[in-house]
N, C-alpha and C positions, 0 to 999 in steps of 0.2 A: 388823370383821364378827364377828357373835357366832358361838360355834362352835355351842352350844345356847341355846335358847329355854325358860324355864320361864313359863308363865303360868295362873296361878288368877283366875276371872271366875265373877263374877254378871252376871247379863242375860238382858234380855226374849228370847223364843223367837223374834223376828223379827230380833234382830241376828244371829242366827248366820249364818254365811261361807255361802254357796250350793255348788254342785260343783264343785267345783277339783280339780285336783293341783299338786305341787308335785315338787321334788329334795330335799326331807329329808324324814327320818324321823321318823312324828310318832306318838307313844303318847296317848291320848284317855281319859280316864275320865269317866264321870259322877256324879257329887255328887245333883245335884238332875234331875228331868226324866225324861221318855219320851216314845216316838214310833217314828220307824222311819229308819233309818240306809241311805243307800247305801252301800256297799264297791264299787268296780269293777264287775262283772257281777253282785253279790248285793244284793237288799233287805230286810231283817232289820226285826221289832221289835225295841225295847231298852226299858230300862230303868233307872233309877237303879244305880249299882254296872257298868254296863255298861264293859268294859277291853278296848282293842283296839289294837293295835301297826299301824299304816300304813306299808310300805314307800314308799319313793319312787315317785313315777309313776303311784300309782294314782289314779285318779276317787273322791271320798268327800264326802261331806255327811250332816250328822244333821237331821232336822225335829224339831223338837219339838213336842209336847201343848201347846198356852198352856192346858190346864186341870191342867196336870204341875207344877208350878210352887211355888218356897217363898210364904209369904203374902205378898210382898212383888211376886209376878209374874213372879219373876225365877225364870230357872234354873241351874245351878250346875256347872261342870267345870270342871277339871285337863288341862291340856294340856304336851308337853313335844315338843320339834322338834329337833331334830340333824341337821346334813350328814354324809357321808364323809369330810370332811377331820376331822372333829372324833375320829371313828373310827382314822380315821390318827392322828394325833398322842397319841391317848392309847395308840394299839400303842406308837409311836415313843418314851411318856415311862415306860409299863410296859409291858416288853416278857412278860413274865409274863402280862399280859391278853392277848397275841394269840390264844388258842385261844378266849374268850371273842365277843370282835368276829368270829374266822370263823364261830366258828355263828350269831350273829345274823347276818351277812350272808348265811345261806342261805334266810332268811324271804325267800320271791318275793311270797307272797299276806297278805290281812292276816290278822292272826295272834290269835287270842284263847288265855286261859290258862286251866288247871284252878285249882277254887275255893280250893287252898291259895297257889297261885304269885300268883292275881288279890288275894288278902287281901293277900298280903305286900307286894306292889306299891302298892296301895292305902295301905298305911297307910304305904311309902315314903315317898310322891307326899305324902301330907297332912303327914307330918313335914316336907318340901320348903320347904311353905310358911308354916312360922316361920323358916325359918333365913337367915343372913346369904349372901351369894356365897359367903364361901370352903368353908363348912359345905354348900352348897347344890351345888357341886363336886365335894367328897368322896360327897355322897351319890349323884350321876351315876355317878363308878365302880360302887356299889351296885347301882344302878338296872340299868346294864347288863349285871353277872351275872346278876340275877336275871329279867331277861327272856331271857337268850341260851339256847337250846337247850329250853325249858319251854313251849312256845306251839305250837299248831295250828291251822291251815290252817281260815278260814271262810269258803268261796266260792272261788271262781277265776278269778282276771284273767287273760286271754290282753294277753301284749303287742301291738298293735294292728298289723298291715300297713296299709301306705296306706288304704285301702277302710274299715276298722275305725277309722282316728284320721281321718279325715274326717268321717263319723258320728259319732265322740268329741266333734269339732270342732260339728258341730251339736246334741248332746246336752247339752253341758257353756252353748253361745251361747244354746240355748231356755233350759235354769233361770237365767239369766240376765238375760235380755230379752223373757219371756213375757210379763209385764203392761202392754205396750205394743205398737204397731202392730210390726209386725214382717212386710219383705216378703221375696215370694223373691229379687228383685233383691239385697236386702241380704244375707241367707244363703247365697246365692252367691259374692258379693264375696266372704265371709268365707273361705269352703274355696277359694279361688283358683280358680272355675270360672265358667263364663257360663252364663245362665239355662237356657237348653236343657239343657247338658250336664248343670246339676246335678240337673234335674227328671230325668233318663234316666236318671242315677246312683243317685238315691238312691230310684225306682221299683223298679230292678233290686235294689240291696239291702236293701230295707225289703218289698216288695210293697207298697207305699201312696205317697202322695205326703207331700211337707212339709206341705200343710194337712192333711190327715187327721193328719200325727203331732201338729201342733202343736194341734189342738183336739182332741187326746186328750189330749197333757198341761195342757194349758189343764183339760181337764173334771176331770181325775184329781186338778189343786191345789184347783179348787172344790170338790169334794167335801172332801176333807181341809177348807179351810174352814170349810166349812157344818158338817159334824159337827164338830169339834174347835174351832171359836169359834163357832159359833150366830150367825152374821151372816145376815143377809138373802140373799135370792136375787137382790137390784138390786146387793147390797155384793158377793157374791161374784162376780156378772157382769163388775162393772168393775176388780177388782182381778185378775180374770185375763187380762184383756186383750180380754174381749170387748167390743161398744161398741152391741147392740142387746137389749133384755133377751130379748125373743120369742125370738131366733135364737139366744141363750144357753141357753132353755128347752129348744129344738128339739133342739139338740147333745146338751145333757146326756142329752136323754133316748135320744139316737139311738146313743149310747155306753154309758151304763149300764144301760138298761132302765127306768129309771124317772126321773120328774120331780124337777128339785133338790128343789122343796118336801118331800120327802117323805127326802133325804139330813136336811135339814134336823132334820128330826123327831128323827133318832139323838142328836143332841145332847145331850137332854134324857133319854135310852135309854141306859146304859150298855150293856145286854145284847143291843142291837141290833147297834150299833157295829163297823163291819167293814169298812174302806178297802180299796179292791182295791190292788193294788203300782204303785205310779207307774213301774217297770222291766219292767211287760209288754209296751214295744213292743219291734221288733226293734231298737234300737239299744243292741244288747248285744256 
């Protein structure tokens, strides 16, 4: 098992990973790209240069701009992933670092850095990636002084009680499985509950029902879309999972106040351009 993960990628803005969490520790930079990032309960723009430390456990995904992109289409980041054990044993092999590793183990939320510690880190990460393993090793020690105790708190994850990681649980299933038929029967299945229960439940925590959530985030990916790739209003109906254009038209408009055709238009409008946050329903 690897104790750390280093990995540098190019790639189109559609391969990136959707909302997961994970059990390690994952530090994220961007090279190339913009867009807007979830962290846990927060939704941020970002932008190239953007440095953020993820504790374990939390909910995160980046979207990007497909018009953010090097000339090639592609986008470009730095990623580096560590367990606790990896933590442990480099206490255990320099014991000298343990005040190091306890202050990074006080990072609850994700953590970004002021613009001398984000440089320094930065131009770590990109030495990283000429170096051989062992060199690539030595520089992890590095890495992890110079993140440990220098970083701030952006947003705030509450650890979820039952109620809250059920919600998680169908927050995390819709970015997921939005672009497809998607029932409450199956949604149910998923949080261990039966249909009744879970339509009672997630009314009571939400004030809305699953279809109202799901054809808000269904409308909120169209938009992104249609402004940020200039696709049609047939191409963005059917890549959200809706399956009748009319009643795609109807939604859009019954959600954002106005007709896709007219999201569309921003496209071509920098100065227009203004996605509302795909994290203003209640499943926070």
């Amino acid at each position: 098992m690897d104790l750390y993960i280093f990995d540098y990628v190019k790639l189109t803005p559609d391969k990136q990973i959707a909302l997961h969490s994970q059990e390690s520790w994952e530090l994220s930079y961007v090279v190339t790209g913009s867009g807007e990032r979830e962290i846990g309960d927060t939704t941020e723009a970002f932008a190239a240069g953007d440095l953020v430390l993820v504790p374990p456990g939390i909910p995160h995904c980046w979207h990007f701009d497909p018009r953010s992109t090097d000339k090639g289409g592609r986008i470009e980041n730095i990623t580096v992933a560590f367990e606790d054990v990896f933590l442990d044993k480099v206490v255990n092999a320099f014991p000298a670092l343990a005040k190091t590793v306890d202050a990074l183990r006080l990072y609850t939320d994700a953590t970004a850095f002021d613009k001398a510690h984000a440089e320094a880190i930065a131009s770590l990460l990109k030495r990283m990636c000429n170096e051989t393993e062992s060199e690539r090793a030595v520089s992890m020690l590095s890495l992890l002084c110079t993140l440990a105790g220098q970083g701030h708190a952006i947003g705030h994850y509450r650890k979820p009680d039952l109620n809250r990681q059920r919600l998680m649980q169908v927050r995390v299933y819709v970015s997921c499985n939005y672009a497809r038929p998607l029932s409450l029967d199956e949604i149910s299945r998923h949080v261990g509950m039966n249909h009744s229960a879970f339509c009672t439940f997630f009314r009571k925590h939400t004030g809305q029902t699953f279809v109202d959530y799901l054809n808000a985030y269904r409308v909120n990916i169209a938009h992104r879309l249609l402004v940020w790739e200039g696709i049609s209003v047939a191409e963005a109906c059917f890549a959200c999972g809706f399956n009748d254009v009319a009643y795609f038209c109807r939604t859009f408009k019954r959600y954002k106040g106005f007709p896709p055709s007219c999201a569309r238009k921003e496209s071509s409008n920098p100065s227009r351009r203004h996605l509302s946050r795909q994290d203003s329903s209640p499943l926070q």
